[in-house]
C-alpha positions in Angstrom: 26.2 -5.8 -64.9 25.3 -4.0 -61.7 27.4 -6.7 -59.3 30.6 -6.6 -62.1 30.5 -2.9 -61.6 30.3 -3.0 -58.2 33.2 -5.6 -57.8 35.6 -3.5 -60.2 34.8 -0.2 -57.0 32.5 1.8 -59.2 31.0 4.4 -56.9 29.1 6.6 -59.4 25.6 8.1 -58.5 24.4 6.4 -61.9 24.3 3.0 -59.9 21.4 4.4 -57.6 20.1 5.4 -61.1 20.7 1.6 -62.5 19.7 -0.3 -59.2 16.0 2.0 -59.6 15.7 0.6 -63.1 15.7 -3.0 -61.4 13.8 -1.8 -58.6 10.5 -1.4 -61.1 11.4 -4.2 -63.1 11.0 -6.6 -60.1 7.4 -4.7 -58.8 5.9 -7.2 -61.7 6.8 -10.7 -60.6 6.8 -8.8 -56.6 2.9 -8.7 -57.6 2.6 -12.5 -58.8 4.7 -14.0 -56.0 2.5 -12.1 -53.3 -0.1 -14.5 -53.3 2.3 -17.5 -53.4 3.9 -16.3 -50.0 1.2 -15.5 -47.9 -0.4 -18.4 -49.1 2.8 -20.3 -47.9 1.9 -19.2 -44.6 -0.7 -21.3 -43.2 0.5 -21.7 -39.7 0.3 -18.0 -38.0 4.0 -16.5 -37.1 4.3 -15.9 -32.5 8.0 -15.1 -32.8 10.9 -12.3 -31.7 13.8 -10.5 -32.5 16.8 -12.6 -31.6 20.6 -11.5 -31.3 23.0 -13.9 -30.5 25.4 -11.4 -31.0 24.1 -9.5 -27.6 23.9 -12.6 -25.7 25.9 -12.5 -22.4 26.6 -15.9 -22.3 27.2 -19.0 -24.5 23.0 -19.8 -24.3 21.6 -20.9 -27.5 20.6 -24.2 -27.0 19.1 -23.2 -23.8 16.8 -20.1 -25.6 15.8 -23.0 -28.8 14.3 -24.8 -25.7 12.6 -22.5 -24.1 11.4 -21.1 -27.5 10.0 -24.6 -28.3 8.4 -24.2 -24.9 6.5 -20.7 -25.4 5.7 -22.2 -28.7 7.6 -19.6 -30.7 8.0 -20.7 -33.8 9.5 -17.9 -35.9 12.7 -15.6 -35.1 14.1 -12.5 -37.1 18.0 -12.1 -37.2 20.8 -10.0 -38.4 19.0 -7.1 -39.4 21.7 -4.7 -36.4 24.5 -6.1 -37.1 26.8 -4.8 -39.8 29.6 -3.8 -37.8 29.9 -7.9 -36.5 28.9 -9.3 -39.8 31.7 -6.8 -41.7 34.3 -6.0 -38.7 36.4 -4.3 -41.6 35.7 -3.1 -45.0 35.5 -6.6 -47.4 36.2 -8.8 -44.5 32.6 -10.4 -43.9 32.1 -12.7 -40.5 28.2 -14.9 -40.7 29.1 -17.2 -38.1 26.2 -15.7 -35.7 23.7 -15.7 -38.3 25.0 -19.2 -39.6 24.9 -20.9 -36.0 21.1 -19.2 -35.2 20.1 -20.4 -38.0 21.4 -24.2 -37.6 19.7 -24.1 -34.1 16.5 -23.1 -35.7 16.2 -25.1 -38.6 17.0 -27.9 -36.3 14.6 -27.2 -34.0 12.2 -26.5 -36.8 11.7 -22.4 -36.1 11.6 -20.5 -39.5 14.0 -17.6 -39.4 13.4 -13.9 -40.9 16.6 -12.7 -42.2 16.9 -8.3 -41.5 19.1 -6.6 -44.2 21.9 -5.2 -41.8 22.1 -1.7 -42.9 19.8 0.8 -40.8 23.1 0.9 -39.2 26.5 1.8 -40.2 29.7 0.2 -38.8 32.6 2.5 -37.6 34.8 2.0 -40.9 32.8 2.9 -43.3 32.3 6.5 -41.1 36.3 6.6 -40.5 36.9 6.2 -44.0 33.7 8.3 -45.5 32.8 10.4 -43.3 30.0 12.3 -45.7 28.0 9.1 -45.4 26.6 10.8 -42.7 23.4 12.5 -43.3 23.8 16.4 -43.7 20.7 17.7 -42.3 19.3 21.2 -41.0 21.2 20.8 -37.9 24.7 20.2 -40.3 26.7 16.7 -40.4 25.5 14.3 -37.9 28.5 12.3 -35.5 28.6 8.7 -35.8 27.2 6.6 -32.3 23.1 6.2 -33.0 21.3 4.6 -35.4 19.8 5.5 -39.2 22.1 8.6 -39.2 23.8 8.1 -42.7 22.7 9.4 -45.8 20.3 6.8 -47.9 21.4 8.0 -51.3 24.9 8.1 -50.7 26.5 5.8 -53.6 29.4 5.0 -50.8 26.9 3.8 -48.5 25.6 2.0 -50.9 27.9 0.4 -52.7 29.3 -1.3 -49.2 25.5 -1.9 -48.2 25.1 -3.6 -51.4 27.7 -6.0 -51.0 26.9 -6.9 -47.1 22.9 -7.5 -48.3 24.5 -9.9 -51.1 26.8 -11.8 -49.1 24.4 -12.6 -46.5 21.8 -13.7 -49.0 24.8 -16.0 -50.6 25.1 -17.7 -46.6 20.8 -17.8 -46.0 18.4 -17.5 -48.8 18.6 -21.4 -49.2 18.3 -22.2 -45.9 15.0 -24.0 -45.7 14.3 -22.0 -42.0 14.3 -19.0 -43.8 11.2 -18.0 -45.1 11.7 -14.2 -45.6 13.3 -11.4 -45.7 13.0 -8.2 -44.2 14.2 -4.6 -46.0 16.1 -2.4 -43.5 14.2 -1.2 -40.7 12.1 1.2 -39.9 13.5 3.0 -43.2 13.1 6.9 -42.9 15.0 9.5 -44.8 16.7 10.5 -41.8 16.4 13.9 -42.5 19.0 13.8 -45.1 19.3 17.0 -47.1 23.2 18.1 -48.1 23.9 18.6 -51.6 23.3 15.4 -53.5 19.9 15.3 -52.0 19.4 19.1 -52.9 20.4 18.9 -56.2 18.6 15.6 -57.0 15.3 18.1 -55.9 16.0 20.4 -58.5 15.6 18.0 -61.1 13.0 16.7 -59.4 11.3 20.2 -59.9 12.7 20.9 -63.2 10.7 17.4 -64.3 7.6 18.4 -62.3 7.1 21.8 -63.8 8.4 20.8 -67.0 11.3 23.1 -66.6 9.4 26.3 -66.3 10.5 28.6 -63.5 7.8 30.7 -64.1 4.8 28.1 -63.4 6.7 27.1 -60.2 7.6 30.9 -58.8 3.7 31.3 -59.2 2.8 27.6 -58.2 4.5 28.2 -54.8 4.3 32.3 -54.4 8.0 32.4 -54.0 7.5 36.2 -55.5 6.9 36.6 -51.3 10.0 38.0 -49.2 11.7 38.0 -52.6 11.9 34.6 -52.3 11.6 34.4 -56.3 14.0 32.3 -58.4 14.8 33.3 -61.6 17.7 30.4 -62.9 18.1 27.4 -61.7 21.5 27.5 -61.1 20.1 30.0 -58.1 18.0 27.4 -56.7 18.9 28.0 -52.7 19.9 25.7 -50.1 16.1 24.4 -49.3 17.0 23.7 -45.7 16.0 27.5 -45.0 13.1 27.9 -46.7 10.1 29.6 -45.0 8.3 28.6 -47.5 5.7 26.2 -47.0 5.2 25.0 -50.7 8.1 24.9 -51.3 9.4 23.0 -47.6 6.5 21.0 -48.2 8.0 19.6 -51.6 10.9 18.9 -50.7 9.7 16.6 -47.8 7.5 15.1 -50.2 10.7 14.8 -52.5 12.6 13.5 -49.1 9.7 10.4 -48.8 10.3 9.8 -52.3 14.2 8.3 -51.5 12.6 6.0 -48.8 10.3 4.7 -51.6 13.5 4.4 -54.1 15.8 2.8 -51.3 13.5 0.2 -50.5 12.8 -1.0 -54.1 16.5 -0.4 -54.6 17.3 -3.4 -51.4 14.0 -5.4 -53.1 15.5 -5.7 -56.4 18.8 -7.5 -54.9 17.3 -9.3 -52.7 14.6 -10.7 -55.0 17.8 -11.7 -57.2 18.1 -14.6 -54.7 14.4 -15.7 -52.8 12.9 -18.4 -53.2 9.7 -18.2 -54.7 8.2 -19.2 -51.6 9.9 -16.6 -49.6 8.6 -13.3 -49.0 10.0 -10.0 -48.7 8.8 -7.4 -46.0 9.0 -4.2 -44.4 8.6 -3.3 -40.5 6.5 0.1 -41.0 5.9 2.2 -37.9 4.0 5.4 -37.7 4.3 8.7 -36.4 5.9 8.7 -32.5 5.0 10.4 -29.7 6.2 7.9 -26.9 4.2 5.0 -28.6 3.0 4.2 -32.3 0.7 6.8 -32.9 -0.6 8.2 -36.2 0.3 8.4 -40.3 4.0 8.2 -40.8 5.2 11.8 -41.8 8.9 10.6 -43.1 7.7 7.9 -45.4 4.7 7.0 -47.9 3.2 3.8 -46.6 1.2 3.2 -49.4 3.8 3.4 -52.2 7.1 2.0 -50.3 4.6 -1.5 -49.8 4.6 -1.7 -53.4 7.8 -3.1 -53.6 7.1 -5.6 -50.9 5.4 -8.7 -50.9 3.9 -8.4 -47.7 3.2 -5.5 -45.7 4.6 -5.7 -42.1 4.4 -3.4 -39.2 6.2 -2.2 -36.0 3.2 -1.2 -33.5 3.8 -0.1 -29.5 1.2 1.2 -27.3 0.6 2.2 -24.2 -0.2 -1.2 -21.6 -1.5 -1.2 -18.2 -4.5 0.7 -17.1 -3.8 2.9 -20.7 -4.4 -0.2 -23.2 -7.4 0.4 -25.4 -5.9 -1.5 -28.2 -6.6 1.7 -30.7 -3.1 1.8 -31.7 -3.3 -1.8 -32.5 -6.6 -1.6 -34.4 -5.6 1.7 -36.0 -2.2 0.3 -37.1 -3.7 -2.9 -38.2 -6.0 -0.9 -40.3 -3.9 0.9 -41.9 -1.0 -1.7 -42.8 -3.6 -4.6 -44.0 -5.1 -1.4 -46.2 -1.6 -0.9 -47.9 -1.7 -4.5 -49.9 -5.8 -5.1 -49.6 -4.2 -8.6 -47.6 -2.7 -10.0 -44.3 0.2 -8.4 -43.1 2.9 -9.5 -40.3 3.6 -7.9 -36.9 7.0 -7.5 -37.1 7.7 -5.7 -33.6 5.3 -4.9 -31.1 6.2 -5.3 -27.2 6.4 -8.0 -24.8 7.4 -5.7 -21.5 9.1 -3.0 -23.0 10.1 0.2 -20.7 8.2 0.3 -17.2 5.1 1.8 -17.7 4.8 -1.1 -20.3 4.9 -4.1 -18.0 1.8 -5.7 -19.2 -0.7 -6.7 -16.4 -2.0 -10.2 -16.1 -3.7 -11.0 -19.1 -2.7 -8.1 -21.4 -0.1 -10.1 -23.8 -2.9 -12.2 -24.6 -5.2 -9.8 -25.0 -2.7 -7.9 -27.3 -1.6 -11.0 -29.4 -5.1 -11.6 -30.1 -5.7 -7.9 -30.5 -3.6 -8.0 -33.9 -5.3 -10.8 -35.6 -8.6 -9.6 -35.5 -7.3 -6.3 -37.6 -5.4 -9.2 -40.4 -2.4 -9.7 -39.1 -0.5 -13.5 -40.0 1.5 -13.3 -36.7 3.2 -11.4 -33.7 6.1 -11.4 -32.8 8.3 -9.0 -30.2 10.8 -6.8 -30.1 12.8 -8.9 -28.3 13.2 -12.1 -26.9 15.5 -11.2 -24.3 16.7 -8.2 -22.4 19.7 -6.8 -23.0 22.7 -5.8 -20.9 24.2 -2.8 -22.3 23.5 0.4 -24.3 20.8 2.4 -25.9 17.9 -0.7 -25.2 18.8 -2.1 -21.7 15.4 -1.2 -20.2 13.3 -1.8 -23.5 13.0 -5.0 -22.5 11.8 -8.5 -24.1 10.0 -11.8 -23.5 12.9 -12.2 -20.6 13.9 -10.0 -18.3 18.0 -9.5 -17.4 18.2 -13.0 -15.4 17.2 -14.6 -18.5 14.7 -16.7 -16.4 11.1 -17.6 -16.6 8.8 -15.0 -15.7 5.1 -13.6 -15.7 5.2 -12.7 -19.0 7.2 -15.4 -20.6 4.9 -18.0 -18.6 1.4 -15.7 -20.7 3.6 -16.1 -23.5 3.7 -20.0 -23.4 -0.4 -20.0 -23.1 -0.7 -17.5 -26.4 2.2 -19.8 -28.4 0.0 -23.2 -27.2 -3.5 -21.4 -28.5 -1.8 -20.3 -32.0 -0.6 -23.7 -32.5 -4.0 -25.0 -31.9 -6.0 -22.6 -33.3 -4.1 -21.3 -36.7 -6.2 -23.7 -39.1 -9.2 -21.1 -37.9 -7.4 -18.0 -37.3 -4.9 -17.4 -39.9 -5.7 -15.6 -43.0 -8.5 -13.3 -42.1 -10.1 -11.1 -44.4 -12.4 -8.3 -43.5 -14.8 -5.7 -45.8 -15.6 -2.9 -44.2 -17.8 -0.7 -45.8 -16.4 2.2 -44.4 -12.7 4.1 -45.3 -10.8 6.9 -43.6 -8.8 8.5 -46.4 -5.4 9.7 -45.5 -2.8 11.9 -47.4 1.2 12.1 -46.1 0.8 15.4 -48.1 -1.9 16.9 -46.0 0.2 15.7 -42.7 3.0 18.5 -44.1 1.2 20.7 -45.0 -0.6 20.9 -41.5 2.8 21.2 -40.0 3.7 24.1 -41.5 0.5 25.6 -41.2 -0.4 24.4 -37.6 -4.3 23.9 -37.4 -3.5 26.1 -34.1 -1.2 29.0 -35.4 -1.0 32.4 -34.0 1.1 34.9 -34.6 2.7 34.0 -31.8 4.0 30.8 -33.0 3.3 27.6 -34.9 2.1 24.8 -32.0 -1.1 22.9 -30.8 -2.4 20.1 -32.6 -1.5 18.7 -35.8 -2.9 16.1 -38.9 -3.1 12.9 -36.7 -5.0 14.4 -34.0 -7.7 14.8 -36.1 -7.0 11.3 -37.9 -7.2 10.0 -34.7 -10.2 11.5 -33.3 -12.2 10.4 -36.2 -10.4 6.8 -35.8 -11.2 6.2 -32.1 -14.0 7.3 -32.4 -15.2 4.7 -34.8 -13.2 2.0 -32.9 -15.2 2.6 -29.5 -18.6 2.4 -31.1 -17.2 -0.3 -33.0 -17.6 0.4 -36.5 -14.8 -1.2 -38.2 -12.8 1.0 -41.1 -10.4 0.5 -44.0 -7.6 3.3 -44.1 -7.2 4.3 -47.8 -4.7 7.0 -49.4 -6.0 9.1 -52.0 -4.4 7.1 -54.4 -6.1 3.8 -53.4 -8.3 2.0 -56.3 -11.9 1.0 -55.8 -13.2 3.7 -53.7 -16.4 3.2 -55.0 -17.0 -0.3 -52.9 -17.2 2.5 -49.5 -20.6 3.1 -48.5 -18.7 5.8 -46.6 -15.6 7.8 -47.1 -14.3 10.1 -44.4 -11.8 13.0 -44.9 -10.2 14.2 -41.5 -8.5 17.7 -42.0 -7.7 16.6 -45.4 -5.6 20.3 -46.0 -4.2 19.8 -49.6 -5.6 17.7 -52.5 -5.4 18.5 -56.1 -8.3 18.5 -58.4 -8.4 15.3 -59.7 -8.6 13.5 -56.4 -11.7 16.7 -55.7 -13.4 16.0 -58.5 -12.9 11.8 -58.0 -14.6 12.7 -54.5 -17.1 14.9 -56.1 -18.3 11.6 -58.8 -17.8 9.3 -55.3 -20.5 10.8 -53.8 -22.8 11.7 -57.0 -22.8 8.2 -57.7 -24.2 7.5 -54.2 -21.4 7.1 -52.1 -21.6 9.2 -48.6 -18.7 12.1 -48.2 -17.8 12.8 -44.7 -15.2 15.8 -44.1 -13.8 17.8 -41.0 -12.0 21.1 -41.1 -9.4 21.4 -43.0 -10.7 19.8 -46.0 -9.8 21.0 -49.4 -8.2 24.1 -48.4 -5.0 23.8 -50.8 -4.0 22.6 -54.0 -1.1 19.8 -54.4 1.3 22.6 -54.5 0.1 24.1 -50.8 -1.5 26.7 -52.9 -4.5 27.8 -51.2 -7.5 27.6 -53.5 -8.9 31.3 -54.3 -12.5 30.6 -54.5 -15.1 29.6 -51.8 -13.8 27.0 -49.3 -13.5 24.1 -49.6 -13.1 24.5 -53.5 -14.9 22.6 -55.9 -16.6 20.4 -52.7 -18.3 23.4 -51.8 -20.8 22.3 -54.2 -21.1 18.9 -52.9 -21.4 19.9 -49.2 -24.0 22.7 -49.8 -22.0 25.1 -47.9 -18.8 27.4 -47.5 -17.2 29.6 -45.3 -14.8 32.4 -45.5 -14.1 33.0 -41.8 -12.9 30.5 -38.7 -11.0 31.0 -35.5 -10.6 29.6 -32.2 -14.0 29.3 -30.0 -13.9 30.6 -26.8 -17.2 29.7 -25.2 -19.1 28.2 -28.0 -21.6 25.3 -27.3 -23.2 23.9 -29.9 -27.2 22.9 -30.6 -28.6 19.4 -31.9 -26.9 17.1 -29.8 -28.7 14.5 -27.3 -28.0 15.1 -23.5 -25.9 17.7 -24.1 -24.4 20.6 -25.3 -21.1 19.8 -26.8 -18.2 22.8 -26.4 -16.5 23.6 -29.5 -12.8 22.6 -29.1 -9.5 23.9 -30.7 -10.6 25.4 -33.8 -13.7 26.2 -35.7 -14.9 27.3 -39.5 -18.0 29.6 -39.5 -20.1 27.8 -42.1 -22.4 29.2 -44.4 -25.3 26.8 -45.9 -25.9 27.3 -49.3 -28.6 24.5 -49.7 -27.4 22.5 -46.8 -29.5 21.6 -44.0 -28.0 22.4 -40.9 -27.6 19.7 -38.0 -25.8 21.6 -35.6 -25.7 25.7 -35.0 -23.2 27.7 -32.9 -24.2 28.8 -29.7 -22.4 32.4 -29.1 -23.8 35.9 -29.5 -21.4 36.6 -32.2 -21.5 33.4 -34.4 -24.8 32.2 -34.0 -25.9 32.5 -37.4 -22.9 30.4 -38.9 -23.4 26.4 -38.8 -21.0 23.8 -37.3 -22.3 20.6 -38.9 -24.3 20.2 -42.0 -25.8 17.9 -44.6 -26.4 18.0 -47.6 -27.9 15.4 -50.7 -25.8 16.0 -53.8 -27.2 14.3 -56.9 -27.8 10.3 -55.6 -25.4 10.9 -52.9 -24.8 12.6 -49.1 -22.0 14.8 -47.9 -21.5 16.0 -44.2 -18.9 18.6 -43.1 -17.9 18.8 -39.6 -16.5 22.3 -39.0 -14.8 22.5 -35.7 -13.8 19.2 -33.1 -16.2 18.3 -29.9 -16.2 16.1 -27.1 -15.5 12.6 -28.8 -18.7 11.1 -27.1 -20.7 13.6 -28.8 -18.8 12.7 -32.3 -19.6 9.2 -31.9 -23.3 10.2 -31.5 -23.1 11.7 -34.5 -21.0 9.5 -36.5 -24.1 6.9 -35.8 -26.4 9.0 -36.9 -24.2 9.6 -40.3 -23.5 6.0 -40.6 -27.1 4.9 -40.3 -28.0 7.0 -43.1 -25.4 5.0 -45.1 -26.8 1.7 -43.7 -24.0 1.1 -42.0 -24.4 0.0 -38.2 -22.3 -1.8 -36.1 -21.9 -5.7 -35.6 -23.1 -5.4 -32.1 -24.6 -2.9 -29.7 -21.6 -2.7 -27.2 -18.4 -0.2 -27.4 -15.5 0.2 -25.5 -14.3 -1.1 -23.3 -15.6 -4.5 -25.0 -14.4 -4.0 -28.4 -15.5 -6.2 -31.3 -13.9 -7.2 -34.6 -14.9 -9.5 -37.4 -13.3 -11.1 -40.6 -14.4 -14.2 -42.5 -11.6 -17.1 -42.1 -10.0 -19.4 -45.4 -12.8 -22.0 -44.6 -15.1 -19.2 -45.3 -16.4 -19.3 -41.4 -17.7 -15.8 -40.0 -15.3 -15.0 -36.8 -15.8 -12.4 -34.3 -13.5 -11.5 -31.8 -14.6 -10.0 -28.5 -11.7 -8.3 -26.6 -12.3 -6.9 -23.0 -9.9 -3.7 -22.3 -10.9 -3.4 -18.3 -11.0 -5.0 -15.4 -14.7 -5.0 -15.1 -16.3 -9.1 -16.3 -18.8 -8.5 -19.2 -21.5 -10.6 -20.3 -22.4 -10.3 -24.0 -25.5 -11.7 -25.4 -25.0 -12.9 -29.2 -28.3 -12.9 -31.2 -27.4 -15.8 -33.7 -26.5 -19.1 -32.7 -22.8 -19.7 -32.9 -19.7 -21.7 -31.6 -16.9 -20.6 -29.1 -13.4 -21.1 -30.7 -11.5 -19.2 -27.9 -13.0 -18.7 -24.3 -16.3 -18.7 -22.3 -19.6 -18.9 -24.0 -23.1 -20.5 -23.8 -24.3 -21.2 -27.2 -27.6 -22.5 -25.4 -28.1 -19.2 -23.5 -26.9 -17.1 -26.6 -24.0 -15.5 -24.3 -20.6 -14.9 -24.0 -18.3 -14.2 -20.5 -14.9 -11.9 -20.6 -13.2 -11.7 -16.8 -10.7 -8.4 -17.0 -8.6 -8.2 -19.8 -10.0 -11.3 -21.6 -10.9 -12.7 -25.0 -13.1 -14.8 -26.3 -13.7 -15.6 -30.5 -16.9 -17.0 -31.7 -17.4 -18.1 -35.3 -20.9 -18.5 -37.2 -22.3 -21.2 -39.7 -20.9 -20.4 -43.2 
């Protein structure tokens, strides 16, 4: 009914409206076929973005060999190029995507086939210029990416029929075992008036259309900010309103989550069983793949996926800790409880990326110790003109062999060899990082570091992070869970970093978590604010105040504030600080200052058969690692091994049921590593007889134990 209306030039709102309807109807058999793909996957994925359409040269046969030679043996295509696959409105052109995808099924390389429609062509602009996204800087003009408006039925209705017609030319292919939704999907910001009036039925649902409960919900008495119909309701892009702003992003994230199922529903109108459908998430950007997303809901956008997939860049060189490919990893294999692909991550990349000797290894292995099925880079070769002519691939501009290619090959050979052992491993950590996308907002209009001077300093994921590396150096592996994920109770520790806003049920859920046995760790910044961003007007942090023993009614920023309990040190409090008041908590670290030396900075507390901590200010992460040891141990949780960074270790257990660990050396510096149990080296240099293992600089080496 959808595709007749469509056909006839229908371009009503009510098909976003239909097209949802399918969207949920599909999550079911999404669910069933999940297992089917990944189980389809035996072989793991070392692959890149390919564009035939950038090529410089006729040089396809000539790439398919020198693929086969690096032992790639997976490419994604098409997902850039509208504007060559539809040069003009209805006139459709697959002859790049049809030829790659002869080469590859020839040469026996599965293909990943990219919706096209991240990025508009110059028709569609020409002729509807509103599908560009009105945001709070006005109407965008066409020339870079992801600038159009997601809900527009326009857009749509065109991106519709370009995502059908190349399913009718590849979803049989036999190379093609997937399919990739958009990428990168974000809500760009979009906010004109379709997108402002869809939030005020979004409201009117929420508050059961009472104006009343939401004037009061969100204070908007303030700066007579009241409204009093809804035929009133404002342009939201000038709010200063943080509830209010705050909702509306939340309302914003929701159309990436409705967009997504909206491109899973057509496409899952033509996949093979066997053929999976993905996602490349990336996270929050600061020159590099950094923290939570703030545009986009991770957790509920994979649920119309059948296998999570990520985008994840970090920083190489003498700056590569592999955190962000650890914390990433985390985070994505979390969304699905399964494996997950590496849809983009780098192979040189911008300057400062240029991997030494030994890194892309390091790297590739890196990513399958947190889950992932495969890597595969963004992109196979560099190109020669516009926006990504120094972001470069596997080959540099004279298309040749090189350093990196040539690391490449040795990576491709191992994964060939070694995917019967590798592929498909699982992990159970018994310790979670809880994240909220709500919380992120929130902190952004109310900056952890706000004067009245302005709203800057750190934000949400600084805080994420520091709890996150933390863990990582010490090795102590984690889950990253929202606060909608099920089965928190299998955590022998849960962590809340500057956890801002959280309505009562997920409290109180907490609150039973930890009566039940279960250890509560928080930060400030914990429970400060209802769902709404309306802060809570009893004793901070709310109904957890019980649970932690403590509260606190005052904080600022320390200036000259040490703090006691610590082991070879003294630890300066950083940033910010709560003053905290025990109220049957014992008290594991004091303030040193003549002024607030009577208020705590860490305590403890046993609640019923559990133990909460609450961290009330950051410190030196050294001194956090200490004490997130200490925590830990109470829990019974230690790490695999006694080393931490730069020798990082991960584990899983394989399909054969075999106990891996992965030893990854991010220095220069050789290590030796004794192994208490016996074991056998799958990857690198070990003694077995000596009980020891040997990483030169930047090295890997994977071990695996008897069943």
């Amino acid at each position: 009914r959808l595709k007749k209306q469509m056909e006839e030039g229908t371009k009503s709102s009510l098909l976003i409206i239909t097209s949802r309807d399918i969207a949920h109807q599909v999550v079911k058999s999404m669910k069933e076929n999940r297992r089917r793909s990944v189980a389809f996957m035996k072989e793991l994925l070392y692959g890149a973005a390919y564009y035939d359409e950038y090529m410089p040269y006729e040089r396809l046969a000539k790439d398919v060999s020198m693929m086969q030679k690096a032992g790639i043996n997976t490419v994604r295509i098409a997902e850039s190029t509208w504007s060559t696959c539809e040069p003009q409105e209805g006139v459709f052109d697959f002859s790049h995507v049809i030829r790659v995808m002869d080469a590859m099924e020839k040469a026996g390389i599965n293909v990943i086939i990219g919706t096209p429609t991240y990025a508009v062509p110059t028709w569609m602009v020409e002729a509807y210029p509103d599908v560009l996204a009105e945001t709070v800087r006005g109407r965008g003009i066409y020339g870079t990416r992801q600038n159009m408006d997601i809900t527009h039925p326009v857009y749509r209705y065109h991106a519709e029929k370009v995502i059908r017609k190349l399913m009718e030319v590849s979803a049989h292919r036999k190379c093609v075992i997937g399919f990739q939704l958009d990428n990168e999907t974000k809500y760009y910001g979009t906010a004109g008036r379709n997108v402002q009036l869809g939030f005020v039925k979004y409201l009117r649902e929420k508050f059961h259309n009472d104006l009343d409960t939401m004037n009061h919900e969100f204070g908007l008495d303030y700066w007579s900010n009241r409204i009093n119909a809804w035929e009133d309701f404002p342009d939201v892009r000038g709010t200063i309103n943080g509830s209010l702003g705050a909702e509306f992003e939340k309302y914003q994230r929701s159309l990436v989550e409705e967009f997504l199922g909206w491109q899973a529903a057509i496409v899952s109108e033509y996949k093979r069983e066997d053929q999976f459908i993905t996602h490349n998430l990336d996270f929050e950007w600061r020159g590099y793949s950094y923290g939570v997303q703030p545009d986009v809901n991770h957790f509920k956008c994979a649920k119309h996926l059948t296998m999570a997939g990520t985008d994840i860049y970090h920083p190489t060189q003498d700056h590569l800790t592999g955190a962000e490919i650890a914390f990433g990893g985390d985070l994505i294999r979390c969304l699905k409880n399964d494996n997950y692909l590496v849809l983009e991550t780098e192979a040189q990349g911008y300057p400062g990326w240029t991997p030494y000797d030994g890194q892309l290894r390091l790297q590739a292995y890196s990513h399958l110790a947190s889950g992932a099925l495969g890597v595969m880079y963004w992109h196979w070769h560099s190109i020669h003109n516009s926006f990504e002519t120094y972001w470069k691939g596997l080959l540099s501009h004279d298309m040749e062999e090189n350093a990196v290619y040539r690391e490449a090959c040795i990576v491709g050979d191992e994964f060939k060899k070694l995917s019967p052992v590798l592929s498909g491993l699982k992990k159970d950590n018994k310790v979670a990082i809880m994240v909220s996308n709500e919380a992120l907002t929130a902190l952004k209009w109310f900056g952890i570091e706000a004067t009245a001077a302005g709203n800057s300093g750190i934000g949400y994921n600084d805080v994420v992070r520091r709890i996150y590396d933390a863990l990582y150096k010490i090795n102590i592996e984690c889950d990253i869970i929202w606060e909608e994920s099920e089965n928190i109770e299998k955590y022998q520790a849960i962590i809340l970093p500057a956890m801002y806003t959280a309505d009562e049920k997920v409290l109180t859920r907490l609150k039973d978590y930890t009566a039940q046995g279960g250890t509560l760790i928080a930060t400030f910044k914990t429970a400060f604010a209802n769902e709404n961003v309306k802060v809570y007007s009893d004793r901070q942090p709310h109904i957890l105040s019980e649970v932690f023993g403590m509260y606190y009614q005052q904080f600022t920023f320390p200036e000259k504030v040490t703090l006691t309990g610590f082991e070879g040190g003294e630890p300066e409090a950083e940033t910010f600080m709560e003053l905290l008041i025990p109220d049957g908590a014992e008290i594991i670290s004091a303030y040193q200052h003549p002024n607030w030396k009577k208020y705590a900075a860490v305590t403890h507390h046993t609640y019923e058969s559990g133990n909460a901590w609450y961290i009330g200010c950051m410190f030196e992460e050294c001194y956090l690692q200490q004490l997130l040891i200490k925590i830990l141990a109470k829990a019974s949780v230690n790490a695999a091994v006694p080393e931490k960074f730069p020798v990082i270790v991960r584990e899983g257990v394989n399909e054969q049921g075999e106990k891996l660990r992965f030893y990854l050396n991010y220095s220069w510096e050789e290590q030796r590593v004794e192994v208490a149990d016996d074991f056998e080296v799958v990857l690198g240099n070990g003694d077995s007889t000596k009980h020891e293992i040997y990483l030169s600089a930047w090295d890997v080496c994977i071990i695996k134990f008897e069943k």
